[in-house]
N, CA, C and O atoms as a CHARMM CRD file, in Angstrom:
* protein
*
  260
    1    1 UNK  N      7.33200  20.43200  -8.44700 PROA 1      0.00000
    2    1 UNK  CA     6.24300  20.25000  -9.38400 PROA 1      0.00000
    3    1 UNK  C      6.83100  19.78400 -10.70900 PROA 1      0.00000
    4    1 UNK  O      7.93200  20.27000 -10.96900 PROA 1      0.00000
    5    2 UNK  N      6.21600  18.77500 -11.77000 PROA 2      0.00000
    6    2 UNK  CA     6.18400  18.23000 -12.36500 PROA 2      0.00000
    7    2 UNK  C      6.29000  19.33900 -13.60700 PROA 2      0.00000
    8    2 UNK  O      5.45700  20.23900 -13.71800 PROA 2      0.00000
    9    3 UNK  N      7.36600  19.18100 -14.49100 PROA 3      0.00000
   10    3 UNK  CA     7.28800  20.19200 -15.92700 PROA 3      0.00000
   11    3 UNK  C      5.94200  19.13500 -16.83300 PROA 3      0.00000
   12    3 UNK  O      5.84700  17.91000 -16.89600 PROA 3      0.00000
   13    4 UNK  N      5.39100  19.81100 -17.20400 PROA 4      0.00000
   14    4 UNK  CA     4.26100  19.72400 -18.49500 PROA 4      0.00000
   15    4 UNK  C      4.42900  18.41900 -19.56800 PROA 4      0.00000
   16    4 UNK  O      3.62300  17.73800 -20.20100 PROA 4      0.00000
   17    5 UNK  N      5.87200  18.43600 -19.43500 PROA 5      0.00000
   18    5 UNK  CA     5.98500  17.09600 -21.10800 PROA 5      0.00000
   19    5 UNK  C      6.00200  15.84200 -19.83400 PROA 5      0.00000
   20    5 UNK  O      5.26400  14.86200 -19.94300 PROA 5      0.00000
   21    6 UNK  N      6.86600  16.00500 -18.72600 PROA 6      0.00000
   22    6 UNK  CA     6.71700  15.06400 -17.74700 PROA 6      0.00000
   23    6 UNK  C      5.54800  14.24500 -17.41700 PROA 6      0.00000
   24    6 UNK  O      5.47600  13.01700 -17.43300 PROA 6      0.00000
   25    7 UNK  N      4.44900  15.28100 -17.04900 PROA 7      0.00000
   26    7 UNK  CA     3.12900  14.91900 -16.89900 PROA 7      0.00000
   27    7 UNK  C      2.57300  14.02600 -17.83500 PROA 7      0.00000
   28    7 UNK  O      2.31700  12.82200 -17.86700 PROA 7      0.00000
   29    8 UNK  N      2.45300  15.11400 -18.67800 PROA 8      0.00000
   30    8 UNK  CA     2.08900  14.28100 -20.57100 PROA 8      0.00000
   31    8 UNK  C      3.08200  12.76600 -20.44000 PROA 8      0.00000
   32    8 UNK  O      2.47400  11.70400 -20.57400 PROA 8      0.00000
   33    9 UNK  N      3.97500  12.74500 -20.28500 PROA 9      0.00000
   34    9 UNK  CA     4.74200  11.29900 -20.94600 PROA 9      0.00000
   35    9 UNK  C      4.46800  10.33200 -19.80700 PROA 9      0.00000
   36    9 UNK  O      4.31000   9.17500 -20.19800 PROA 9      0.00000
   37   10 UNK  N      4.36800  10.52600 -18.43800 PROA 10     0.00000
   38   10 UNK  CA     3.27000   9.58100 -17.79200 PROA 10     0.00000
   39   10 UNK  C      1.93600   9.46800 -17.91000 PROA 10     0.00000
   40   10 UNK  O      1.40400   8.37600 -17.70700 PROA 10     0.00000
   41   11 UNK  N      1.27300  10.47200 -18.22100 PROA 11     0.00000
   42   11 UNK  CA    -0.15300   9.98400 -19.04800 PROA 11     0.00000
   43   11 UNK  C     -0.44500   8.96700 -19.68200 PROA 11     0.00000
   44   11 UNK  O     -1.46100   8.29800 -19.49100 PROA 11     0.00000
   45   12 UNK  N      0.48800   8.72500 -20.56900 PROA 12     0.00000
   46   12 UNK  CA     1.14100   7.75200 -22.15400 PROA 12     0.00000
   47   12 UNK  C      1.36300   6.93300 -21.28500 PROA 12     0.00000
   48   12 UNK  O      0.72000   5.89100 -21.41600 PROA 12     0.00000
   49   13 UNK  N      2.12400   6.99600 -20.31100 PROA 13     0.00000
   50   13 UNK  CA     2.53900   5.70600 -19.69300 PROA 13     0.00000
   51   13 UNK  C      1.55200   4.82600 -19.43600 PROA 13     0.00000
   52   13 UNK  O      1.43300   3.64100 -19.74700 PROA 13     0.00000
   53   14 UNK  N      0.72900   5.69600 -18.71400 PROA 14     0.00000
   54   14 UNK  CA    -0.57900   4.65800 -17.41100 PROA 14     0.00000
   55   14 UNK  C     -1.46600   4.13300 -18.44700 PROA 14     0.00000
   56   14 UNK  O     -1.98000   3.03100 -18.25400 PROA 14     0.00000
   57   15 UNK  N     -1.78400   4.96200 -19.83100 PROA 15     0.00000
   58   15 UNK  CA    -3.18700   5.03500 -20.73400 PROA 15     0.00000
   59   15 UNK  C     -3.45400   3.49400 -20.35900 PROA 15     0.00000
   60   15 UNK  O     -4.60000   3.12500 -20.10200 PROA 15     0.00000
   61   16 UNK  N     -2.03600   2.33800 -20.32700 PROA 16     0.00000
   62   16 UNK  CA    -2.79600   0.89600 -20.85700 PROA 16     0.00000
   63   16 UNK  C     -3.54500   0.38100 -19.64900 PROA 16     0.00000
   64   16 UNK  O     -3.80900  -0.81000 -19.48000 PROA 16     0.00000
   65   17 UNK  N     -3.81700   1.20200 -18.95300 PROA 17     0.00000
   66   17 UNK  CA    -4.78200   0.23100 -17.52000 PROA 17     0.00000
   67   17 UNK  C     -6.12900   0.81500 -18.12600 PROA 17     0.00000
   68   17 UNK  O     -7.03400   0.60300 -17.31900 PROA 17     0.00000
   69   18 UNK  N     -6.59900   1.49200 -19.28900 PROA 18     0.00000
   70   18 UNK  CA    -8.37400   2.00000 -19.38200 PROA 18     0.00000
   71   18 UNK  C     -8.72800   0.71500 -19.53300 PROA 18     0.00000
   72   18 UNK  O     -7.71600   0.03700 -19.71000 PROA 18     0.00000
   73   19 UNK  N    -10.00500  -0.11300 -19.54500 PROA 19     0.00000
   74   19 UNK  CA   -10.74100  -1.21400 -19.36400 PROA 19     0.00000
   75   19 UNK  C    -10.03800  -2.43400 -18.17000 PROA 19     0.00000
   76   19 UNK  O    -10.38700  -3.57500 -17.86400 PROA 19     0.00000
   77   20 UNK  N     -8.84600  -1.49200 -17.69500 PROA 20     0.00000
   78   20 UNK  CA    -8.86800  -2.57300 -16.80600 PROA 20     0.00000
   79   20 UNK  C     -9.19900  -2.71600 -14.91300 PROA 20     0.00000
   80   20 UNK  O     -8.83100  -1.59300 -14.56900 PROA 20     0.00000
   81   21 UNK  N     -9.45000  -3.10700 -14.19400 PROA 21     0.00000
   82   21 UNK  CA   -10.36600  -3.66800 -13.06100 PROA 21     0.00000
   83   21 UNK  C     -9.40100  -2.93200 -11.67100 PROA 21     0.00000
   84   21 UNK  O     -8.22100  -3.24400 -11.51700 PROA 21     0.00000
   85   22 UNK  N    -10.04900  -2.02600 -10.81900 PROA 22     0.00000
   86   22 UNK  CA    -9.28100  -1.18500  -9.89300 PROA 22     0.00000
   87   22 UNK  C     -9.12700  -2.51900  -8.83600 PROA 22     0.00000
   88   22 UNK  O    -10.13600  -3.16900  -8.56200 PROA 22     0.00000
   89   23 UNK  N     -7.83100  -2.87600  -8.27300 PROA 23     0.00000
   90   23 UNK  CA    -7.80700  -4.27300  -7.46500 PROA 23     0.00000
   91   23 UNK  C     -7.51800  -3.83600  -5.93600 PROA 23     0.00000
   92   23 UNK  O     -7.65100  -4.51200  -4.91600 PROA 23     0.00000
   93   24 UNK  N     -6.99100  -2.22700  -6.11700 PROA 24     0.00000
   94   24 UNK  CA    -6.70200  -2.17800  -4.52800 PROA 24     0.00000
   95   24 UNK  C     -6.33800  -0.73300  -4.75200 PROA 24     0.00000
   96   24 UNK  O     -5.95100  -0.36200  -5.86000 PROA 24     0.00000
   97   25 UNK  N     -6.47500   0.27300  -3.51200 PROA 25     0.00000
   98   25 UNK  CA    -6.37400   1.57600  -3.40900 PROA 25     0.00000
   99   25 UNK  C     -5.48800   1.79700  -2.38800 PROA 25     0.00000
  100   25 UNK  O     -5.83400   1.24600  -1.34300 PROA 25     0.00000
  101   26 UNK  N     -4.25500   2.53900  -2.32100 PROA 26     0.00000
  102   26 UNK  CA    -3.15300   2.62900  -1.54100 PROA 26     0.00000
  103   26 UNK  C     -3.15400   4.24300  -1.02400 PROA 26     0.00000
  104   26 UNK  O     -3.49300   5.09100  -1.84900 PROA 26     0.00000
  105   27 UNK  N     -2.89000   4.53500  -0.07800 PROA 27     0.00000
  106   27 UNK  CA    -2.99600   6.57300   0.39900 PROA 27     0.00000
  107   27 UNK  C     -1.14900   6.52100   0.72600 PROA 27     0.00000
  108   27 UNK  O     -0.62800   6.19500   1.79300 PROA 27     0.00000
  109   28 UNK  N     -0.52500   6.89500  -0.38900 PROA 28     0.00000
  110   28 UNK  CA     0.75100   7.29500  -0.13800 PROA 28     0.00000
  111   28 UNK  C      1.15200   8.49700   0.76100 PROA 28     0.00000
  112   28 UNK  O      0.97700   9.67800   0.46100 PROA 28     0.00000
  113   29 UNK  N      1.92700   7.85500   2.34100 PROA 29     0.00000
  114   29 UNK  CA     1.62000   8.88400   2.93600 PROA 29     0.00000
  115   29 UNK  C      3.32500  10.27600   2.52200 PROA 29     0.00000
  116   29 UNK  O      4.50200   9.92500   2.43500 PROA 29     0.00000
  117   30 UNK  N      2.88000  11.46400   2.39600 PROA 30     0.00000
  118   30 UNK  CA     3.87100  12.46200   2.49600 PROA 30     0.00000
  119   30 UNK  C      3.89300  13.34400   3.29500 PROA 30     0.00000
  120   30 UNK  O      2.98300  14.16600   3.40500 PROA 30     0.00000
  121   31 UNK  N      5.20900  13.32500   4.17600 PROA 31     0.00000
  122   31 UNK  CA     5.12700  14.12900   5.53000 PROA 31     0.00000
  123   31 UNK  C      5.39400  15.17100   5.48000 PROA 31     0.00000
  124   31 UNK  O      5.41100  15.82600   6.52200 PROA 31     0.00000
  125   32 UNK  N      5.75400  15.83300   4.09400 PROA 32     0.00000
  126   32 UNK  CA     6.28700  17.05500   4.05600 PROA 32     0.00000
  127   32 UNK  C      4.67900  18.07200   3.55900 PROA 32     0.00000
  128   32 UNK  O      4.48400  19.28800   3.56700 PROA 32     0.00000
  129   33 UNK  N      3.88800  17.06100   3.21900 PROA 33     0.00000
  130   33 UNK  CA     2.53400  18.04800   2.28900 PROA 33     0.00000
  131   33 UNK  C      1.18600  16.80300   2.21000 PROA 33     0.00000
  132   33 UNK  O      0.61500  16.34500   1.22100 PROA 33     0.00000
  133   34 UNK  N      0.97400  16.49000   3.80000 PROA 34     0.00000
  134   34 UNK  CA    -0.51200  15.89000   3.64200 PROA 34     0.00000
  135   34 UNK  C     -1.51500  15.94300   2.88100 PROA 34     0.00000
  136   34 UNK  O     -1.95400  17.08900   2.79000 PROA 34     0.00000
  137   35 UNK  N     -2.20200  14.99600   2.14800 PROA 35     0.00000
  138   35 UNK  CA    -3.03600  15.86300   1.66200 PROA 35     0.00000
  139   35 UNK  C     -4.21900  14.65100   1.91300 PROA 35     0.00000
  140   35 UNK  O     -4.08400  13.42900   1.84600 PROA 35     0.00000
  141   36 UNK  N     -5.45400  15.48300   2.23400 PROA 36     0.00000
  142   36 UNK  CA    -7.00500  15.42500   2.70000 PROA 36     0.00000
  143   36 UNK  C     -7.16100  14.12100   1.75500 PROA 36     0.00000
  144   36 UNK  O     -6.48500  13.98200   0.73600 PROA 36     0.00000
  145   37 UNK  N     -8.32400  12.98000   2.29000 PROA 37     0.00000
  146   37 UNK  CA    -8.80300  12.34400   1.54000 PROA 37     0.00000
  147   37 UNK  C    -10.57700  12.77200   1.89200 PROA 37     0.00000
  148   37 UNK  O    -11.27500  13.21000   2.80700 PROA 37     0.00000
  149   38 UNK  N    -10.63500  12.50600   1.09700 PROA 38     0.00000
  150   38 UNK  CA   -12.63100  12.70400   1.24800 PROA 38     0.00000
  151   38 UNK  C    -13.20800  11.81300   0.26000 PROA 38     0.00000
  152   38 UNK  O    -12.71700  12.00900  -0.85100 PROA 38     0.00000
  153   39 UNK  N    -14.11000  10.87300   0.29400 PROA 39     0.00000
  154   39 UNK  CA   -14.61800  10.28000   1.33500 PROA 39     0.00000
  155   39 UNK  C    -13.62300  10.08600   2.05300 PROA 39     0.00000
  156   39 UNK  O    -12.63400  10.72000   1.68400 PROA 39     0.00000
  157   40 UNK  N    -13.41400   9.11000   3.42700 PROA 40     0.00000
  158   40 UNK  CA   -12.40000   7.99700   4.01000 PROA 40     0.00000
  159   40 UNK  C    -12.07300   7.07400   3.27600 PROA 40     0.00000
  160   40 UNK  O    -12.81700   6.39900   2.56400 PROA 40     0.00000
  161   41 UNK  N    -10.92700   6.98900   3.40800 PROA 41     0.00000
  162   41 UNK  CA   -10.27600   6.13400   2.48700 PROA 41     0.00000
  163   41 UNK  C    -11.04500   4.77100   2.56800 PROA 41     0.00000
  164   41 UNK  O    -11.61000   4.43300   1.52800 PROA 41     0.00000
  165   42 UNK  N    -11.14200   4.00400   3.56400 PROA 42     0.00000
  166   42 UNK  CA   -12.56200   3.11000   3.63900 PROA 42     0.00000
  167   42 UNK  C    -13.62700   2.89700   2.99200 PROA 42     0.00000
  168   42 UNK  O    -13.90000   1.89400   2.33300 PROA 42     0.00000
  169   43 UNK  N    -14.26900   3.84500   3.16300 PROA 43     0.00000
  170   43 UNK  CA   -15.31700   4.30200   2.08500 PROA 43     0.00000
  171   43 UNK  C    -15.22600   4.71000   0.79200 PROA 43     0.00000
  172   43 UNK  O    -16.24500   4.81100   0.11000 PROA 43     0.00000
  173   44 UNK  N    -13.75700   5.04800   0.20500 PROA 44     0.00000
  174   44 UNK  CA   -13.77000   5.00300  -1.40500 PROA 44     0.00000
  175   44 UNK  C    -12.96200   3.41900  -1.50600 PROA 44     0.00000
  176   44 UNK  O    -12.88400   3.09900  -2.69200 PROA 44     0.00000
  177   45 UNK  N    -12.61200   2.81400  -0.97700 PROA 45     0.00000
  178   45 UNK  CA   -12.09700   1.45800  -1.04200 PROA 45     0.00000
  179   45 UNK  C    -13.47700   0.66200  -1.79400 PROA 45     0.00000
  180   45 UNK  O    -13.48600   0.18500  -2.92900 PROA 45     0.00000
  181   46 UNK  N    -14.42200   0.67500  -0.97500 PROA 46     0.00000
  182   46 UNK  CA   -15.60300  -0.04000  -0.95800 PROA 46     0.00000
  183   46 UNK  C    -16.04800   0.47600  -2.52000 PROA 46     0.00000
  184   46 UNK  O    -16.38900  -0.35800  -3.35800 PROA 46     0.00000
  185   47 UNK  N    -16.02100   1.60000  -2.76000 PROA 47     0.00000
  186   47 UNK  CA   -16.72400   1.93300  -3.89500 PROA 47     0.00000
  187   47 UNK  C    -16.06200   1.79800  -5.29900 PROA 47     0.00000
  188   47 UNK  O    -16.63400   1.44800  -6.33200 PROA 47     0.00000
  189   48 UNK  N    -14.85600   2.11300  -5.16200 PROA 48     0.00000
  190   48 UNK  CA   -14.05700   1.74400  -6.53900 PROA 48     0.00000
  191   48 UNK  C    -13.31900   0.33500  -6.76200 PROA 48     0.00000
  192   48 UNK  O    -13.25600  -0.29200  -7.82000 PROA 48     0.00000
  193   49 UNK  N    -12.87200   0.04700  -5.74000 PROA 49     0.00000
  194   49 UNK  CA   -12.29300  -1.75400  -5.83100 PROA 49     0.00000
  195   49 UNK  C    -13.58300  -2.63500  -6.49900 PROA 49     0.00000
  196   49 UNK  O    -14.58500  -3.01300  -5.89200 PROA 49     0.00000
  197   50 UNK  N    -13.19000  -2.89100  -8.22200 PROA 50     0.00000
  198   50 UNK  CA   -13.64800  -3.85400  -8.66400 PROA 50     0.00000
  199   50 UNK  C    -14.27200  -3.01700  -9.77800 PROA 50     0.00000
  200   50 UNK  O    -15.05800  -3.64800 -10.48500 PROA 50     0.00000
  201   51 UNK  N    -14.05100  -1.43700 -10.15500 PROA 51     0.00000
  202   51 UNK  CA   -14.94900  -0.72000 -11.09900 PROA 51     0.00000
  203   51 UNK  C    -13.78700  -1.27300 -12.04400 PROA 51     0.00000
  204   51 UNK  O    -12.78300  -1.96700 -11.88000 PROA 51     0.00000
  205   52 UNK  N    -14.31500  -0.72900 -12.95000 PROA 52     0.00000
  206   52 UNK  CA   -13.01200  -0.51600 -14.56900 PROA 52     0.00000
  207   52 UNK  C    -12.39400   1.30000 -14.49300 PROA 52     0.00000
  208   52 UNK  O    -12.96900   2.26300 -13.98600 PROA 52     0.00000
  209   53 UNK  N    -11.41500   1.26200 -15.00700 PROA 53     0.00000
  210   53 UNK  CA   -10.91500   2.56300 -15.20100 PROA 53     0.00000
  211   53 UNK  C    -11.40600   2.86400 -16.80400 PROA 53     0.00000
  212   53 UNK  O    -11.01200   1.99800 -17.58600 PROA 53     0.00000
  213   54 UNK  N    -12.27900   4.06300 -17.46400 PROA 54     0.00000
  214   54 UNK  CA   -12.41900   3.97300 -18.11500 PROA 54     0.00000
  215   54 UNK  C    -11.62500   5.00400 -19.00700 PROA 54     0.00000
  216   54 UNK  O    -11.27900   4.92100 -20.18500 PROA 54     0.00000
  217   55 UNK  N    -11.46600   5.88500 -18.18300 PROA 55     0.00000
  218   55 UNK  CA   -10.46300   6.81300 -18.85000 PROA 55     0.00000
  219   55 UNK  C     -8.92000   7.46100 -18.10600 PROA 55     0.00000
  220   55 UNK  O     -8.77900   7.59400 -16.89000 PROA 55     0.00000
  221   56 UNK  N     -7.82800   7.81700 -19.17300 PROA 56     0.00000
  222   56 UNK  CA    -6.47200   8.59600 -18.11200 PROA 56     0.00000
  223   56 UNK  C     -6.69400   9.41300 -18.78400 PROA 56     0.00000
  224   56 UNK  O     -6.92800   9.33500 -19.99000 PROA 56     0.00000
  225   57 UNK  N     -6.65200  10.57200 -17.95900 PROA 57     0.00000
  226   57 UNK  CA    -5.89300  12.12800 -18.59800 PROA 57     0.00000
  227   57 UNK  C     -6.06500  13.16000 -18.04600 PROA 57     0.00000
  228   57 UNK  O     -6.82600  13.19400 -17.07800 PROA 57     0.00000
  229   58 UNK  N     -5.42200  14.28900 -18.48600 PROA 58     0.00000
  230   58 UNK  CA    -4.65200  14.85200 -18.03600 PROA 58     0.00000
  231   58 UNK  C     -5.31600  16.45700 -17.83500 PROA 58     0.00000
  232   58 UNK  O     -5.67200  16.99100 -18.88500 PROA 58     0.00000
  233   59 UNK  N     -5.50700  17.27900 -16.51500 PROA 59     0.00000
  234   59 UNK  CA    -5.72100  18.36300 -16.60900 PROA 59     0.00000
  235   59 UNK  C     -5.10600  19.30900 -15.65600 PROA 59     0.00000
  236   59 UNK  O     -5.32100  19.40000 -14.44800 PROA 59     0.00000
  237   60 UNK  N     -3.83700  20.40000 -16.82900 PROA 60     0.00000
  238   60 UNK  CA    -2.89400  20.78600 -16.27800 PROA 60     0.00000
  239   60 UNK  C     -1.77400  19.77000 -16.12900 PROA 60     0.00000
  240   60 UNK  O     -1.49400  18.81100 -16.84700 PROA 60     0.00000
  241   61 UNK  N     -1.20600  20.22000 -15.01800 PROA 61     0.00000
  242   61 UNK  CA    -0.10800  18.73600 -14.48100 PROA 61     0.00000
  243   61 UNK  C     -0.79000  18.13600 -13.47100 PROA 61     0.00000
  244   61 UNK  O     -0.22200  17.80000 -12.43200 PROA 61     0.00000
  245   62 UNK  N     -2.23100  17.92500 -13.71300 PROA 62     0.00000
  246   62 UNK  CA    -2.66800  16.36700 -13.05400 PROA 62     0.00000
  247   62 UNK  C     -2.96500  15.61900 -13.61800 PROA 62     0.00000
  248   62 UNK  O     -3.30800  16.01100 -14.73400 PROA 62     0.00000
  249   63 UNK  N     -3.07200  14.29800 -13.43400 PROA 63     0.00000
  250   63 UNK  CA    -3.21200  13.12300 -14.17400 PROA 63     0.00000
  251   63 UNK  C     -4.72700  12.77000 -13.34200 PROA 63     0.00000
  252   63 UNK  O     -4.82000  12.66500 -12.11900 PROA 63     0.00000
  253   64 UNK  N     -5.70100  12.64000 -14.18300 PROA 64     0.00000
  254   64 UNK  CA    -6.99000  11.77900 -13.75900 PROA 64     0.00000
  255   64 UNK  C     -6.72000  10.75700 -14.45100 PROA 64     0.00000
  256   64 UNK  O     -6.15900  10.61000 -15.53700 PROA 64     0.00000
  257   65 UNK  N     -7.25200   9.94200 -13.59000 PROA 65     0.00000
  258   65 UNK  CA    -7.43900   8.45000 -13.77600 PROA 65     0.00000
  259   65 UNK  C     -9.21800   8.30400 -13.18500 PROA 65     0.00000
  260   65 UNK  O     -9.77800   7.20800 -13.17500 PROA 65     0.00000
């Protein structure tokens, strides 16, 4: 797990994609700790490819985008 300033200083990193256009959605696979998609990845393809990102940040050590 990610220490706290880590998190924070990729936050900073990503901020410059807000207004810009989602072009493609990738499911990085990890074999050690699967983790669930919901919708199907299919079905959030369809729905976010082509929105804007309007906001990054951060709750806890996760990063929303």
């Amino acid at each position: 797990m990610p220490e706290l300033p880590e998190v924070e200083t990729m936050r900073r990193g990503i901020a410059g994609i807000v207004g810009g256009a989602i072009r493609g959605v990738e499911k990085l696979r990890c074999p050690r700790k699967p983790i669930h998609v919901a919708p199907r990845l299919a079905a959030w393809r369809r729905r976010v490819i082509g929105q804007r990102v309007t906001a990054v940040d951060r709750i806890g050590k996760r990063v929303v985008v």
